[in-house]
Backbone bond lengths (Angstrom), bond angles and torsions (degrees), N, CA, C in turn:
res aa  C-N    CA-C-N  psi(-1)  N-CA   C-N-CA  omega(-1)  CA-C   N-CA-C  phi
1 X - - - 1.468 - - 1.525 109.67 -
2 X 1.460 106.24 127.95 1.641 93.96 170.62 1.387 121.14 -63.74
3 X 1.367 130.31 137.58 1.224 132.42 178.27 1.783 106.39 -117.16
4 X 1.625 107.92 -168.54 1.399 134.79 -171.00 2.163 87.85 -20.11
5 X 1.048 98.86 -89.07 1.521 116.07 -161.75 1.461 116.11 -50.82
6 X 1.590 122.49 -27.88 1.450 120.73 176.60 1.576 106.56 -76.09
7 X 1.496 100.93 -35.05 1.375 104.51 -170.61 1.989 110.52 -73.98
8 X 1.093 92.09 -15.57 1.783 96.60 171.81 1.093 135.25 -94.11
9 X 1.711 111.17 -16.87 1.000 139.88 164.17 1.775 101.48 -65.94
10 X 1.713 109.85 -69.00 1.188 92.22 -177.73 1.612 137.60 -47.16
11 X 1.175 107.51 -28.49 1.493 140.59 -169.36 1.473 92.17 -75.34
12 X 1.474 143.53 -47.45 2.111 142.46 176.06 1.529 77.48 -79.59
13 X 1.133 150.01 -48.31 1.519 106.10 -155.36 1.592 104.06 -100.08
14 X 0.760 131.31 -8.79 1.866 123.10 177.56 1.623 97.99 -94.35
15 X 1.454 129.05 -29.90 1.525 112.87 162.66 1.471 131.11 6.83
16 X 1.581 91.15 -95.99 1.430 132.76 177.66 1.565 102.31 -37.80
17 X 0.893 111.72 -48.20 1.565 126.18 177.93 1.570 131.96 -48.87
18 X 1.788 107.38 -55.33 1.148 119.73 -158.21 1.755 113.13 -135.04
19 X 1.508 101.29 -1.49 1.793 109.41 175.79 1.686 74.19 -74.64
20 X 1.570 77.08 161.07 1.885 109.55 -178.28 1.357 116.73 44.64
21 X 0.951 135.52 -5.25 1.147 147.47 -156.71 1.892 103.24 -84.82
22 X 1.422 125.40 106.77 1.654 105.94 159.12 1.202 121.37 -81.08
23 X 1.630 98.20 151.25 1.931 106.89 -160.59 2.399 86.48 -91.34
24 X 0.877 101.98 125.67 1.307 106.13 172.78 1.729 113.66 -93.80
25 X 1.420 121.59 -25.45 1.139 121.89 -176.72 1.481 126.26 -132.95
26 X 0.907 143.79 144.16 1.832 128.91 -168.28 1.687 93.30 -120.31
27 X 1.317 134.26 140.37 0.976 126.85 147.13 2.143 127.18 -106.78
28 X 0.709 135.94 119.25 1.410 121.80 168.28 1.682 104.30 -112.00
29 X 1.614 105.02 121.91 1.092 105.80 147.92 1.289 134.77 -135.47
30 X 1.392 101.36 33.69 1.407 111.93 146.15 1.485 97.11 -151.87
31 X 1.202 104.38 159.14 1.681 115.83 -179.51 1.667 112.27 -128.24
32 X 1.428 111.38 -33.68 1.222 128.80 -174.40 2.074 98.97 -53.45
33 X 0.760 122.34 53.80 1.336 119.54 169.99 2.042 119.54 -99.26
34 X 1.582 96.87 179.91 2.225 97.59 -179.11 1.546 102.45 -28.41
35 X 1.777 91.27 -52.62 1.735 98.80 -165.26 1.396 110.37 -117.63
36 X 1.808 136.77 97.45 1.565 121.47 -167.53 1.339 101.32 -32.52
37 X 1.625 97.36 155.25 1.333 114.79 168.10 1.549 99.66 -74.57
38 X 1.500 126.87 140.79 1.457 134.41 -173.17 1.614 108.18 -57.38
39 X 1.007 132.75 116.52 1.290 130.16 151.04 1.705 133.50 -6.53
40 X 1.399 110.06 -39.66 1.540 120.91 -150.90 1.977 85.10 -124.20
41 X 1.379 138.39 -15.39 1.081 132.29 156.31 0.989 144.80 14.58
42 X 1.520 109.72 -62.81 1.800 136.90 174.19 1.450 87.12 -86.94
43 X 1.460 149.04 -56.46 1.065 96.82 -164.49 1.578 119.58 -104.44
44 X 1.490 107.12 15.22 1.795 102.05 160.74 1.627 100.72 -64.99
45 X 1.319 109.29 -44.97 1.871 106.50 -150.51 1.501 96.95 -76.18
46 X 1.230 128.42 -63.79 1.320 119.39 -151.53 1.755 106.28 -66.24
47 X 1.237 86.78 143.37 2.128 113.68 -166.69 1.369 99.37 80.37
48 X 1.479 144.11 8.61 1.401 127.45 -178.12 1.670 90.89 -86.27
49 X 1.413 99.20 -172.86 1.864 99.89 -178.88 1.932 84.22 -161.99
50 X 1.670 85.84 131.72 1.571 96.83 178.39 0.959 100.87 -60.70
51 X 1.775 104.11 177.71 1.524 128.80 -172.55 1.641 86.36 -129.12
52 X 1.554 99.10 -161.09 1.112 97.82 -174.76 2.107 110.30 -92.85
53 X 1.147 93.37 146.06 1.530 117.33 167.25 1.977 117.72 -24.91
54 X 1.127 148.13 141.87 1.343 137.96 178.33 1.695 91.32 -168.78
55 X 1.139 101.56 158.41 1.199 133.74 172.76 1.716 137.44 -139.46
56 X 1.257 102.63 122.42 1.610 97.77 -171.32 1.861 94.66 -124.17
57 X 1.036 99.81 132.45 1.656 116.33 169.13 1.706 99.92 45.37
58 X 1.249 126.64 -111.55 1.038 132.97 168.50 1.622 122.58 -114.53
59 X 1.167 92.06 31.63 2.123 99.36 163.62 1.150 103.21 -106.91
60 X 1.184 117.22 162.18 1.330 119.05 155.97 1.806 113.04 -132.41
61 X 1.250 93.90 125.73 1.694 115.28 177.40 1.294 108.71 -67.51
62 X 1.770 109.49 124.66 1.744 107.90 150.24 0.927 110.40 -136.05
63 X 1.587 114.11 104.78 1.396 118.25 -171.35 1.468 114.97 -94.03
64 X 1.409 115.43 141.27 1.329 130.99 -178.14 1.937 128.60 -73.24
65 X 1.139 117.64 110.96 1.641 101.02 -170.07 1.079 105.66 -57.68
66 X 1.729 98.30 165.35 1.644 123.14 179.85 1.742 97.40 80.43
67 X 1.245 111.25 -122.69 1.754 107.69 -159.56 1.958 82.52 -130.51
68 X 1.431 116.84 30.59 1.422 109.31 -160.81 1.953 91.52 -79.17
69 X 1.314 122.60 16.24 1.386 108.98 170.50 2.004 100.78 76.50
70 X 1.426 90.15 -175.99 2.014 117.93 -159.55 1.680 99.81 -100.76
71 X 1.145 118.43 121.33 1.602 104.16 150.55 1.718 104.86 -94.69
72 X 1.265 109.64 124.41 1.701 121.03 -154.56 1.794 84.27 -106.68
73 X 1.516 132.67 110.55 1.403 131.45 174.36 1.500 110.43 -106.29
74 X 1.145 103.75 175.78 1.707 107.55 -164.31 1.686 95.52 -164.70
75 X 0.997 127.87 123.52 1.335 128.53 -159.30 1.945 94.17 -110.51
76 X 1.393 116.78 -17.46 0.988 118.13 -168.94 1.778 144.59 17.69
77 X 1.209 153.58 -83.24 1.278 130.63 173.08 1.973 103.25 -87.76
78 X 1.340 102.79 -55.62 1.647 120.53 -161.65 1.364 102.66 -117.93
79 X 1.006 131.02 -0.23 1.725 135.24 175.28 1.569 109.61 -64.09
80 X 1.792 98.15 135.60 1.449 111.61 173.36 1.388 111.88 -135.28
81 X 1.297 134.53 132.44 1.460 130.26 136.86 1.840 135.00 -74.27
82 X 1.502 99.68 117.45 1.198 77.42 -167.58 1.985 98.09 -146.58
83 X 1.097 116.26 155.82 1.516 129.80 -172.28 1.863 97.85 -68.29
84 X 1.343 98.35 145.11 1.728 113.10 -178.13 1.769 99.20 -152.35
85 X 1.033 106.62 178.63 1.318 122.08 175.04 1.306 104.71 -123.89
86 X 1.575 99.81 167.05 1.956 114.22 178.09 1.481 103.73 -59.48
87 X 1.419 134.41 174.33 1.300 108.59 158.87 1.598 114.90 80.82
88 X 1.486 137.80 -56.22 1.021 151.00 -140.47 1.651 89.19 -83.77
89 X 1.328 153.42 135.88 1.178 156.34 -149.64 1.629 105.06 -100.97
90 X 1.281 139.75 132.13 1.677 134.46 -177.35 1.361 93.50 -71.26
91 X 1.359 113.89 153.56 1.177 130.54 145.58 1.672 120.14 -69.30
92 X 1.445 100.72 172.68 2.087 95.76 179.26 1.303 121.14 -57.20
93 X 1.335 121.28 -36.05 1.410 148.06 -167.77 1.139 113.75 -65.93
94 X 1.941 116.14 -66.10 1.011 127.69 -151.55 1.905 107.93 -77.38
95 X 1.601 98.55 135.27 1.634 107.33 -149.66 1.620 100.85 -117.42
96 X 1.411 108.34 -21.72 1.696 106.64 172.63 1.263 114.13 -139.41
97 X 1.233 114.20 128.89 1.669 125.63 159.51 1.133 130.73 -102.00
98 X 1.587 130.18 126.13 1.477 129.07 -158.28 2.041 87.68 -114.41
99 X 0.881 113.29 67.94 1.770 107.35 169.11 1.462 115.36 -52.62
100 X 0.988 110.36 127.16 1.698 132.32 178.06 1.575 118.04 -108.49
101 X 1.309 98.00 162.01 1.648 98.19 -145.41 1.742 104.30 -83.32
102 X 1.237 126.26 -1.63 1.472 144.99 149.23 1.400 125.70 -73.93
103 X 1.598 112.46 2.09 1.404 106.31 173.83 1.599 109.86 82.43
104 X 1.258 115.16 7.32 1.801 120.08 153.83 0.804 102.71 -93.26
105 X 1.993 96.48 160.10 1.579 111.12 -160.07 1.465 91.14 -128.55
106 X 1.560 127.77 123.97 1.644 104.06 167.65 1.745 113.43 -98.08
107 X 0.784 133.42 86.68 1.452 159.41 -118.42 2.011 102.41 -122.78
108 X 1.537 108.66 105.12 0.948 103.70 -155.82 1.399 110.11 -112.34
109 X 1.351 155.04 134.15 1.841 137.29 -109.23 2.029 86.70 -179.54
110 X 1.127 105.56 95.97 1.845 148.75 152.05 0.913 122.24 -58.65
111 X 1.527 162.61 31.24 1.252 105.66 -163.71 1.968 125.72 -73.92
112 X 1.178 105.82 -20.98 1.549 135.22 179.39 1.530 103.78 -68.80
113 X 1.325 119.04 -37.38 1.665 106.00 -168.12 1.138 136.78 98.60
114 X 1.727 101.92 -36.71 1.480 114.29 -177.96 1.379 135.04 -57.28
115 X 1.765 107.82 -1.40 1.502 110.29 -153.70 1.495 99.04 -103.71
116 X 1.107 133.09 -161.18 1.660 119.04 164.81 1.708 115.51 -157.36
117 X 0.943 119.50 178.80 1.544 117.56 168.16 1.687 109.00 -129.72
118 X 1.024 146.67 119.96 1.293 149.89 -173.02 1.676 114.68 -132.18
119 X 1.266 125.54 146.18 1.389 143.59 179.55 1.081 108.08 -110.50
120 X 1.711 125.02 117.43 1.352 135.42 178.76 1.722 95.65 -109.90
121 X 1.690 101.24 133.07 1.518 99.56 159.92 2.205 109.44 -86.42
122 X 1.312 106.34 150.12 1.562 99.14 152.36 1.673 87.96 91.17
123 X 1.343 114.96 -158.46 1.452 127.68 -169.01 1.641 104.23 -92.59
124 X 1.040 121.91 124.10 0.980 129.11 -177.15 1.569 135.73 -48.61
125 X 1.425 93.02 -54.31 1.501 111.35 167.19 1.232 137.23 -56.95
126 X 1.780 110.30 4.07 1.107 111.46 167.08 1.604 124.09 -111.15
127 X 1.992 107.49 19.92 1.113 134.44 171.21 1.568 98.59 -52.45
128 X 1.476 119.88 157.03 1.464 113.51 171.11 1.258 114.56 -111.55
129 X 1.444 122.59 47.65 0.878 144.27 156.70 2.178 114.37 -110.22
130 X 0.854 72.37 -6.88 1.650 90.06 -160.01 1.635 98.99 -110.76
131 X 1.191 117.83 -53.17 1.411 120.49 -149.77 1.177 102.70 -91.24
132 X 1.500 139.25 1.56 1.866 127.79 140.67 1.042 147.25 -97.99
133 X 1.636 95.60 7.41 1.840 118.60 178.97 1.483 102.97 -57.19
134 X 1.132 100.28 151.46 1.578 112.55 170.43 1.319 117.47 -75.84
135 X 1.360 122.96 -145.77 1.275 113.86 -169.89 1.945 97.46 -114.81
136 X 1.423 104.66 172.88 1.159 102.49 -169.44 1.590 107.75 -99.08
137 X 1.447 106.80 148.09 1.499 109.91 -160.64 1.211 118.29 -60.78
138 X 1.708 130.39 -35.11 0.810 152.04 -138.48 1.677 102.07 -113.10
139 X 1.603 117.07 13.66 1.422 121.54 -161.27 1.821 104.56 -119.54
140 X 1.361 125.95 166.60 1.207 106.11 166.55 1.819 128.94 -71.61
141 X 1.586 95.09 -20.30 1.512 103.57 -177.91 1.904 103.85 -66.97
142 X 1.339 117.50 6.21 1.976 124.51 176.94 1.643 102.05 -100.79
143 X 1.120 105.31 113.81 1.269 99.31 153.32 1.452 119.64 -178.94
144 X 1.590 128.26 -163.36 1.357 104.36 176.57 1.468 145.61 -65.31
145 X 1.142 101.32 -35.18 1.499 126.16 163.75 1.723 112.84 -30.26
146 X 1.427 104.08 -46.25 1.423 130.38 -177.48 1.814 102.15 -54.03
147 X 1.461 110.79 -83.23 0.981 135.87 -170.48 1.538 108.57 -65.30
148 X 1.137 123.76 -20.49 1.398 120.95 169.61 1.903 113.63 -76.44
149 X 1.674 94.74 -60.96 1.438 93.38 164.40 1.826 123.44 -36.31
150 X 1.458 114.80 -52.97 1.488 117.17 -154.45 1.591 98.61 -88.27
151 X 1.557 123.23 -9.44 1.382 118.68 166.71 1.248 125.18 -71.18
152 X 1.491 133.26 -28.34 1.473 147.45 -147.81 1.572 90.93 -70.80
153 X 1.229 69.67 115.67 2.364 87.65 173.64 1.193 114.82 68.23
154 X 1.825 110.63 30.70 1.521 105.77 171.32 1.347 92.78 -110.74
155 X 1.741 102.02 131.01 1.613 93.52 -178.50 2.132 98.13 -98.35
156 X 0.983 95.02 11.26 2.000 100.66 179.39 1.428 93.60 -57.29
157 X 1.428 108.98 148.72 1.933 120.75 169.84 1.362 83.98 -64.23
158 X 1.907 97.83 157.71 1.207 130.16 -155.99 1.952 82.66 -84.69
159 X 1.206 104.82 -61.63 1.868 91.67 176.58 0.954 131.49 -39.97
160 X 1.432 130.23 -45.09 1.516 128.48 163.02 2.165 110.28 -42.54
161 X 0.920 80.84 -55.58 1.531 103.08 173.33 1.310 113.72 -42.07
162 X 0.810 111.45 -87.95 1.356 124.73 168.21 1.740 122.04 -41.50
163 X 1.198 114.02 -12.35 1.443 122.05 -175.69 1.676 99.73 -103.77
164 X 0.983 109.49 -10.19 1.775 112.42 -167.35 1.216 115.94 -106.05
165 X 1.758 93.99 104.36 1.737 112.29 -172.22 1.240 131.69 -45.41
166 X 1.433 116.55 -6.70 1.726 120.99 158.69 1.444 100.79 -67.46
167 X 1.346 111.43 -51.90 1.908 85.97 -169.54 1.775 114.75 -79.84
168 X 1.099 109.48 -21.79 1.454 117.51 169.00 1.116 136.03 -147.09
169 X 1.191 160.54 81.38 1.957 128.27 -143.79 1.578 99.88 -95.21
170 X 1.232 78.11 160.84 2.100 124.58 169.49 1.554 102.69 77.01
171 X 1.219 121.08 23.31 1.484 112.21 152.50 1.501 114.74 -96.76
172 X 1.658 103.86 119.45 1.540 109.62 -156.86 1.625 70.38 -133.17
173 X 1.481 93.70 169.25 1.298 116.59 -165.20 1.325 134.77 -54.62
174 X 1.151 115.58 -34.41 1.618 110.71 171.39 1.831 103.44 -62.43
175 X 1.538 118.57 -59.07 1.755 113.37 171.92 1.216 116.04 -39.66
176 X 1.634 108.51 -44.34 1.691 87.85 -176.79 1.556 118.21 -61.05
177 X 1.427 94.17 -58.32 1.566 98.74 -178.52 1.602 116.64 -31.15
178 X 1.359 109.74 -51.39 1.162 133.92 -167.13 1.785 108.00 -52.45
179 X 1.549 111.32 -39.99 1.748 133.35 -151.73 1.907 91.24 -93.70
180 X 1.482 98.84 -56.91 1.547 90.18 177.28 1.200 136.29 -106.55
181 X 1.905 105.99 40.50 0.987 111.60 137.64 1.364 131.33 -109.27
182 X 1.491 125.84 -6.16 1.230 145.09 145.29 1.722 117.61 -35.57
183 X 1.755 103.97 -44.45 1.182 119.83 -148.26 2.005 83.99 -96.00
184 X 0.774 119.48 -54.24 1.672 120.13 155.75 2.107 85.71 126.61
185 X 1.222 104.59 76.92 1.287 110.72 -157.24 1.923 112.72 -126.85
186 X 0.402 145.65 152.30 1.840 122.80 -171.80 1.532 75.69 -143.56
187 X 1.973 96.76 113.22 1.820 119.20 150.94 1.260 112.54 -39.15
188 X 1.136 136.98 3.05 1.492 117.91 -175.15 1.256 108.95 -118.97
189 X 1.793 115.53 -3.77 1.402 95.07 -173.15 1.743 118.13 -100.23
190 X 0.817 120.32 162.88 1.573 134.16 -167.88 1.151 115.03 -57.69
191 X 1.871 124.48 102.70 0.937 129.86 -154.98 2.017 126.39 -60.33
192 X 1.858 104.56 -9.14 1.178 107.17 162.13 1.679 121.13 -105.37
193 X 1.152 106.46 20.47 1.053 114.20 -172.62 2.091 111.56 -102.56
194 X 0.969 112.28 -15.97 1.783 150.36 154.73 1.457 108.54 -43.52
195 X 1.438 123.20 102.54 1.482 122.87 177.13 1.846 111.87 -73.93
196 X 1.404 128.10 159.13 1.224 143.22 151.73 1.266 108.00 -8.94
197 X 1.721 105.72 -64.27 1.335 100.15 -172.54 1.456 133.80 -93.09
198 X 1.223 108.82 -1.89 1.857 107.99 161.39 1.477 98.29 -98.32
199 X 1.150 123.49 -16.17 2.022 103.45 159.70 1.610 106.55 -63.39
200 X 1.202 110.31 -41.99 1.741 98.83 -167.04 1.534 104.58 -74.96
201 X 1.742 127.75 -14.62 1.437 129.17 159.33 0.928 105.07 -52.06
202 X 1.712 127.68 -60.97 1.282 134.54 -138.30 1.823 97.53 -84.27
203 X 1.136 124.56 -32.37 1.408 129.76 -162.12 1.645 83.20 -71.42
204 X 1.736 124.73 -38.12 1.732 97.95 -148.69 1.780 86.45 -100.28
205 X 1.557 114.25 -3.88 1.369 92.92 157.97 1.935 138.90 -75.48
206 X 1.410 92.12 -4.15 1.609 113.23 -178.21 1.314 117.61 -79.98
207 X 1.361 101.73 -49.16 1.486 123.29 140.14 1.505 128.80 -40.13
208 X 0.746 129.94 -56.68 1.772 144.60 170.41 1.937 111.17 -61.12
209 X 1.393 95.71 -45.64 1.256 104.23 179.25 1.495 118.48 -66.55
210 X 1.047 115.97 -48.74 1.836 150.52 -154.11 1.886 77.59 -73.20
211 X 1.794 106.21 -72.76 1.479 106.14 -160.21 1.705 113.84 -44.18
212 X 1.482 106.07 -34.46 1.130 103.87 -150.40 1.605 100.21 -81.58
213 X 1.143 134.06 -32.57 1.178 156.08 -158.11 1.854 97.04 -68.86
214 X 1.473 96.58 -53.66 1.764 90.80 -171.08 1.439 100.01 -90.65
215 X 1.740 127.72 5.73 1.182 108.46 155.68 2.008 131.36 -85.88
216 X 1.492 90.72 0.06 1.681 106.48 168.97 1.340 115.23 -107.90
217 X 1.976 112.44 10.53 1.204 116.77 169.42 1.957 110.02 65.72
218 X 1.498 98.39 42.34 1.576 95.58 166.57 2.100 116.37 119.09
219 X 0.954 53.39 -174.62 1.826 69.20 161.05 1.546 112.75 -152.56
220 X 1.391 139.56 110.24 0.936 124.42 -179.59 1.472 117.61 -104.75
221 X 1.483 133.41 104.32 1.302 126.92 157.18 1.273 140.44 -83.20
222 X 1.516 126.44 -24.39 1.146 121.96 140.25 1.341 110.44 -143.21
223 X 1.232 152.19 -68.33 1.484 145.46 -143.42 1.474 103.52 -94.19
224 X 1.677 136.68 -38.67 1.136 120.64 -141.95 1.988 100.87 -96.47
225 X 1.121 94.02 141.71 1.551 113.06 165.72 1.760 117.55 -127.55
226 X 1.295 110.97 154.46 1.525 111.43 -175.19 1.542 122.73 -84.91
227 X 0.929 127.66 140.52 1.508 150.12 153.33 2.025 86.64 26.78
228 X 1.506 101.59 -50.30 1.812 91.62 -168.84 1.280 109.64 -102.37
229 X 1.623 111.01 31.73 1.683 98.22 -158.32 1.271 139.96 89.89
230 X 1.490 116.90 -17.34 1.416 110.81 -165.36 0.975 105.77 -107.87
231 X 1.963 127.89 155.00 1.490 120.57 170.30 1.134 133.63 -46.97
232 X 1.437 129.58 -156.35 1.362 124.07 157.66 0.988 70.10 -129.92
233 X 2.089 96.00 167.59 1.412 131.49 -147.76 1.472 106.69 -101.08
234 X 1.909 96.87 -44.61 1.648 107.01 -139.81 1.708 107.83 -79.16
235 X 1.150 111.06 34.29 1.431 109.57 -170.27 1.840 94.37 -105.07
236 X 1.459 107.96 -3.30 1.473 100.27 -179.41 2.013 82.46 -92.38
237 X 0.525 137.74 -31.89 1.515 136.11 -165.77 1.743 108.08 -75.93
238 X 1.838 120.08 6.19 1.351 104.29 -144.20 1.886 80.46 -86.14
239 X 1.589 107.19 167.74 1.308 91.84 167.60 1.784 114.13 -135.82
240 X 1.052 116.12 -0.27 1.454 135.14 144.23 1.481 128.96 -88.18
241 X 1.615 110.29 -73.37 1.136 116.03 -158.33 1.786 121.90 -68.24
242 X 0.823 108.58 113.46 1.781 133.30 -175.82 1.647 123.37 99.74
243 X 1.647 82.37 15.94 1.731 85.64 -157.27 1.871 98.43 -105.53
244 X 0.919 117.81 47.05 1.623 135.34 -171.27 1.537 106.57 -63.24
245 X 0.889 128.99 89.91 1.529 140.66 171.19 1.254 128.90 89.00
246 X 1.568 100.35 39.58 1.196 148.11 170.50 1.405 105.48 -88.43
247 X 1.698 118.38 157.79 1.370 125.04 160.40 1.088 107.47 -63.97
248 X 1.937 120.50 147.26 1.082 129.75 146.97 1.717 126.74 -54.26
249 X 1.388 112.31 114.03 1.407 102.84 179.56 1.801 129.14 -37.02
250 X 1.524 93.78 -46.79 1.314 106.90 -177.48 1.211 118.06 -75.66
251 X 1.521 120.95 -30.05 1.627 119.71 -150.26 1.364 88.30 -136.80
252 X 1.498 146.37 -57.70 1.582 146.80 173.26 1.845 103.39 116.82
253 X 1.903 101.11 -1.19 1.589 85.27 175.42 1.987 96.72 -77.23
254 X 1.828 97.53 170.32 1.413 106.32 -166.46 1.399 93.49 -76.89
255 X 1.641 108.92 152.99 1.412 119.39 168.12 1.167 108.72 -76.19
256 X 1.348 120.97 167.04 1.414 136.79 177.18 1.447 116.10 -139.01
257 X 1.249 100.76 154.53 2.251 114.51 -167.79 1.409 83.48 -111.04
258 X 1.346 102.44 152.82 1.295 135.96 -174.97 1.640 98.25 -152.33
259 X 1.364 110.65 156.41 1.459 109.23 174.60 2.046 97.40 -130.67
260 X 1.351 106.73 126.98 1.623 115.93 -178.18 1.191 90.15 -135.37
261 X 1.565 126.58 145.32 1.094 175.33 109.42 2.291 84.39 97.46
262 X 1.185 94.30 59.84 1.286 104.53 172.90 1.560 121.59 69.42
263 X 1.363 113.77 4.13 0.935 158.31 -154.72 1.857 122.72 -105.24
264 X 1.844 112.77 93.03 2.086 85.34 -173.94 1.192 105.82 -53.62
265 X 1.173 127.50 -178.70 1.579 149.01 157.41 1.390 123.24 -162.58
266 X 1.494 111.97 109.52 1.316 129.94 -164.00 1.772 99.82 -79.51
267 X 1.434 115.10 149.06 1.202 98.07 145.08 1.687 109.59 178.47
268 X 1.075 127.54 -140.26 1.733 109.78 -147.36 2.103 92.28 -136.04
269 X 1.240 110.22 71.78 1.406 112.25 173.95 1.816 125.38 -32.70
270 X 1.371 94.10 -0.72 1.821 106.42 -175.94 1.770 94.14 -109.82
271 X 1.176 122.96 -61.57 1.122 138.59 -132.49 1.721 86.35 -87.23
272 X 1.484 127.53 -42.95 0.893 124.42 -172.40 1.171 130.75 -136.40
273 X 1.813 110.92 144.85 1.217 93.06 -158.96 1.676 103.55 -139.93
């Protein structure tokens, strides 16, 4: 699933592309998606002209100037946004085209279904999808203080925890794995059971993790590519996640799988504890 970093990635590379830009043409050819594509679509969008690009947790905002309302996206299991030209032929997948008045295509590619396209009137953030997310990891309102407070007397593993968009959003499972094992943290232990000070580790490893990820433009494991097509990188960099009975990078004892909140979770029985 694309998470925090693919979805931000997509969001810097279709930018450049589609701010200011008026959409002259709508295509749907498929609608049957998580959330139908809206009925009335083509004729909110066409003559509107994007605004600028935003991102919350794992949506991504394209809001329309004047009072033209939110296009609210969801990239969900196999979903991509990505730049095309007029002319340029769809693939099987791809189910919406936003044509722009320069002959870009913002061209949106499913194969799973799960992802959606939706139209919000008014401010967005008071969608209820939107309006109980936590805060974003990568912000000053993230940090340990946070996660220490909202753990006290949760005996749930700290990964479950940590994955659950009330206390923070878009750390999904490969980052977590990824953050607390950096942070020298073992997924299994009891998320109030975690002192001040390996939350305030663990917060600047989420941070550390998160940055680095959308600076290799993603993680790609199978379907997702960015805004121009291209993979993400940081999956050669992972050092837990999928790597189950594998050497420890740091130490060379074998990793081990665990399953939390239904969920694998790799991680390094030496390294962390």
């Amino acid at each position: 699933m694309p998470e925090l970093p693919e979805v931000e990635t997509t969001r810097r590379g279709i930018a450049p592309h589609v701010e200011g830009r008026e959409i002259t043409e709508v295509i749907v050819r498929q609608s049957r998606l998580r959330v139908p594509v809206p009925e009335d679509l083509i004729e909110r969008l066409v003559g509107a002209r994007i605004g600028l690009l935003a991102r919350r947790a794992k949506y991504l905002l394209v809001p329309l100037e004047g009072d033209g309302g939110t296009l609210l996206w969801h990239l969900g299991m196999s979903g991509s946004l990505r730049i095309a030209r007029v002319g340029e032929l769809p693939k099987k997948h791809d189910h919406v085209d936003l044509v722009l008045d320069d002959g870009a295509v913002l061209r949106y590619h499913d194969p799973r279904r799960f992802g959606f396209v939706d139209w919000l009137a008014g401010d967005a953030e008071h969608d209820s999808r939107l309006a109980k997310l936590g805060p974003e990891p990568l912000s000053e309102a993230f940090d340990g203080g946070r996660l220490y407070e909202l753990s006290r007397r949760r005996r749930m593993a700290v990964k479950p925890f940590l994955m659950d968009n009330a206390v923070v959003v878009g750390v999904g499972n490969i980052y977590a794995a990824e953050a607390l094992f950096l942070a020298g943290i073992d997924p299994r232990r009891a998320a109030g059971r975690i002192s001040r000070e390996r939350y305030d580790r663990l917060a600047a490893a989420v941070s550390e993790v998160l940055a680095a990820a959308i600076t290799q433009g993603g993680t790609t494991l199978r379907d997702f590519v960015s805004g121009t097509g291209e993979p993400g990188y940081f999956a050669q960099r992972l050092n837990v996640y999928g790597r189950d009975g594998q050497p420890c990078r740091r130490c060379g004892a074998e990793l081990r799988l665990v399953t939390l909140g239904q969920r694998a979770s790799v991680f390094c029985g030496e390294c962390q504890s």
